[in-house]
N, C-alpha and C positions, 0 to 999 in steps of 0.2 A: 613504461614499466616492462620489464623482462621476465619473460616466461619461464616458468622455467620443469625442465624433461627431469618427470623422475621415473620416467619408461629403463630405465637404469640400461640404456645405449647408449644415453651421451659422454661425450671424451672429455667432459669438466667432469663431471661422479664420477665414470670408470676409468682411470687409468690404463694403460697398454699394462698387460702383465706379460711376463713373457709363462709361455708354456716348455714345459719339457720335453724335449723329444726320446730318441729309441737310444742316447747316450745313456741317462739315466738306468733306464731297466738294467742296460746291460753292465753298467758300475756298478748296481746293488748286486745283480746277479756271481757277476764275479768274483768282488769283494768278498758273497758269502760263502760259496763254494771255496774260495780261499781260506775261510773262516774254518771251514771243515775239513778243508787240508792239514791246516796248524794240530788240530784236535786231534784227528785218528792217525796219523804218523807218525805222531811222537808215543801217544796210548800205545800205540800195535805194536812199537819198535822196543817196548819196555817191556811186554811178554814174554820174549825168545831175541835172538840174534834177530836183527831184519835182515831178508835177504836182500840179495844187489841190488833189484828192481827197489823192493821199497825205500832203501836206503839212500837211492838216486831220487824220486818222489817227495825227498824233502826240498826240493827246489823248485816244488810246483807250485806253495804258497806263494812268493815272490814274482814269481812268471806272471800269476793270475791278478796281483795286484797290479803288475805294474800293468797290463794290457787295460786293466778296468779304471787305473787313474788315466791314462790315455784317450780312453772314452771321454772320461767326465773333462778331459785338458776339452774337449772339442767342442763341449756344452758351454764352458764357460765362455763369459762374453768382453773378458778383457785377461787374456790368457797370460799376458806378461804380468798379471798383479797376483799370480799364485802363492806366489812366495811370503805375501804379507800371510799369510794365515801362521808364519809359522815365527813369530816377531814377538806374540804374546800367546799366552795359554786362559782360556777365558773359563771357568769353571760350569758356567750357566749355557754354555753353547755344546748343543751334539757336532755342528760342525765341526770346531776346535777340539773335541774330542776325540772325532774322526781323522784329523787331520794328523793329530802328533801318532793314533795308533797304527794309522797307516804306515807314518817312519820307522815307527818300532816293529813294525814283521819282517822291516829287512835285515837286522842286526841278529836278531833271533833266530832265525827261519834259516838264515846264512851258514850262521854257527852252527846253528841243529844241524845242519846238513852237512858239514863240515866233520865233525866230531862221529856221526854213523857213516861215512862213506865207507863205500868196501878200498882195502889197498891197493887194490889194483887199481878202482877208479884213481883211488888219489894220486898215486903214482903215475898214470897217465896224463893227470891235469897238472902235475909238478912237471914233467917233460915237455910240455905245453910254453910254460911262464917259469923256465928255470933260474931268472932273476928271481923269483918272488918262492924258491923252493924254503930259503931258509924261513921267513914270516911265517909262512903256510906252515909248516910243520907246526910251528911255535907256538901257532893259534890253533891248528886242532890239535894240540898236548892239553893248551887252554880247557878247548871246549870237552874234550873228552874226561878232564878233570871235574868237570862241572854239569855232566848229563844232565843230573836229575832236577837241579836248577832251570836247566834250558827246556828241560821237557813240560815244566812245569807251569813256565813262562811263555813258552808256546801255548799251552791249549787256555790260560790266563788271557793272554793277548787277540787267539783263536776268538776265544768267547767273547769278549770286546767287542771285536770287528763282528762279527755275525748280529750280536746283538742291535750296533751302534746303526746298521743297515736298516733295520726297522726305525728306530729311533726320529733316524735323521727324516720320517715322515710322521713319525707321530706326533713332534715337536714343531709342528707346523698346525695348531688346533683350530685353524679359520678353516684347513678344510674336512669334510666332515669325516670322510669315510675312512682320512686318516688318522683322526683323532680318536687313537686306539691306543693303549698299554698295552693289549697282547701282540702289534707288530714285533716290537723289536724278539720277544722269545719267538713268536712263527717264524720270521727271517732267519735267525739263528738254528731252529728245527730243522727248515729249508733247507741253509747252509750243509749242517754237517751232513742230511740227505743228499745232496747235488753232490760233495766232498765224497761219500762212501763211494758213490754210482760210478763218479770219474776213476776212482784207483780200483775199482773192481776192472775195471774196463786195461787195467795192466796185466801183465804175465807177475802175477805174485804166487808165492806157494800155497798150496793147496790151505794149511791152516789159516795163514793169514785170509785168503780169501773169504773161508768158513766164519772167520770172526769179523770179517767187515759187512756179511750177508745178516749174519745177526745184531750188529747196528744199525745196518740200513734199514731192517725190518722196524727196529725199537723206533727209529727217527722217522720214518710214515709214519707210524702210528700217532707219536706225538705232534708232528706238522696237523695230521688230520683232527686230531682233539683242538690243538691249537686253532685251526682253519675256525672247527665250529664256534669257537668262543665267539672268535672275530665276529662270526655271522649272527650270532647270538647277542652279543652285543648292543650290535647296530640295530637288532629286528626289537629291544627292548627299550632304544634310546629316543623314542619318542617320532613325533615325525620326521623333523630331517634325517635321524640316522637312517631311519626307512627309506627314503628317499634315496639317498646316496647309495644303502645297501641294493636295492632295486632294480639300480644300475650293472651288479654285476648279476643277480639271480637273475632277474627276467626282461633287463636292457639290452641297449646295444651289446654289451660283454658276457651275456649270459652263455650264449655257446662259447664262447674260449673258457668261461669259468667253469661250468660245468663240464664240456669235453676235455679241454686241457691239463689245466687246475686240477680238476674234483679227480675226473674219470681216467685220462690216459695219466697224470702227472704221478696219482696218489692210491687208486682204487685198485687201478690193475699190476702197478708195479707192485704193490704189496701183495697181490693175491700170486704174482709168479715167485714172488723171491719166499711165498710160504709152504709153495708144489713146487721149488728148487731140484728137490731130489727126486722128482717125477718127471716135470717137464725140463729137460738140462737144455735143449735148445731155442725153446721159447722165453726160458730165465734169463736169455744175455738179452732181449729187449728189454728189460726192467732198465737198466742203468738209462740208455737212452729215451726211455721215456717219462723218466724222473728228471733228466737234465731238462727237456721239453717244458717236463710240467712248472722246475724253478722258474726259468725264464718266464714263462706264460702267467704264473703268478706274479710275479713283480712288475711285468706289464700289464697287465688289466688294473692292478692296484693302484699302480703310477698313471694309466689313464683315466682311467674313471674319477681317481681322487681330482682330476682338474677339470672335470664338468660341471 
């Protein structure tokens, strides 16, 4: 008669799972920061003329994706079968979700960017590829005819992806501490916060700067309200959630959640970008430590949820 191990070690009950590594963080991280590029670029470019900088900045959403699908190419474990994701559209999958909105921020984001350049850039990148001067014109007559579509369809598609970034862990409910509906809005909070932080981090004019300091302000806030639900959540759902949550308060990830995450990510960035007009040279560390704090959130999220 055979014995049999339910010490849940053995390789007949558990299966090898594979674990995620520092790919992941950095595809969510990206993706949403990218998310928040689509959003306030095309918002900020609708106020006033964009100047040259911002107007150049609409080709950061696409940069960002593609460095963050690069990532996840190196995660995946049969890299030539990527292509099948895009064969069928499956209604019930965040992946498949993910995957067609991913192609769509390049047509958009392209356009957009195309249709605000300043003339000089364009006329520089037409001297560039002067086979391709007549198209180029053609298509930002196109896209300049069509702004308010493409603007609209940017921060539509923006929202998507920032969203879909949460999603694609919360649609995983075996584990616990992802099995949250407030992920996919905190990601997306996250998002447009990382997005504000990276283009403050440009030479943009003086207004536009002002008006992305007071989004960035709005979007801590709400990442922060958002954070508590999560933790609220978890601290109401019984014992596993506790468990799982316990992990980042007072587990191995409690100092990066709390120093990172809570404190350098969210607490302090919001308290310099609100004595802005007091402290002007301590307020250029907000951006960079709101970039710090996304990253650090979506890794401890992404590790801990596989403990």
């Amino acid at each position: 008669m055979h014995q049999l191990d339910l010490s849940r070690h053995s390789p007949l009950l558990d299966p090898h799972l594979h674990v995620w590594g520092w790919e992941i963080p950095v595809y969510l991280f990206l993706g949403g920061m990218a998310a928040g590029a689509m959003i306030l670029v095309p918002l900020l470019s609708a106020r006033a003329t964009p100047s040259r900088t911002l107007a150049r900045l609409g080709l950061l959403a696409p940069g960002l994706v593609s460095v963050g699908m690069l990532a996840l190419l190196l995660d995946l474990g049969h890299k030539l079968h990527a292509w099948r994701f895009y064969l069928a559209f499956r209604w019930t999958s965040p992946m498949s979700w993910g995957a067609w909105i991913l192609v769509a921020v390049y047509p958009i984001s392209l356009l957009f960017a195309l249709a605000v350049l300043d003339p000089a850039d364009l006329e520089a990148l037409l001297a560039r590829v002067p086979r391709l001067a007549g198209p180029l014109r053609a298509l930002r007559a196109w896209a300049v005819a069509r702004m308010a579509g493409l603007r609209r369809a940017s921060v539509v598609v923006g929202a998507g992806l920032g969203v879909y970034t949460g999603i694609l862990l919360s649609a995983l409910g075996a584990r616990v501490l992802w099995s949250s509906t407030v992920l996919g809005p905190l990601f997306l909070a996250s998002g447009v916060s990382a997005g504000a932080a990276l283009l403050v981090l440009f030479r943009l004019e003086a207004a536009e700067r002002a008006w992305l300091v007071r989004v960035h302000l709005g979007a801590l806030l709400a990442e922060a309200a958002l954070l508590a639900l999560f933790v609220l959540g978890h601290a109401t759902g019984g014992a596993e959630g506790q468990a799982a949550l316990a992990l980042l308060t007072r587990g191995p990830y409690a100092v990066a959640f709390w120093g990172l995450v809570v404190g350098a990510g969210l607490a302090l960035p919001a308290l310099l970008e609100a004595l802005e007009h007091r402290l002007h040279r301590l307020a250029a560390l907000a951006p960079g430590l709101v970039l710090a704090g996304g990253l650090a959130l979506r890794w401890v999220v992404v590790a801990a949820g596989q403990r």
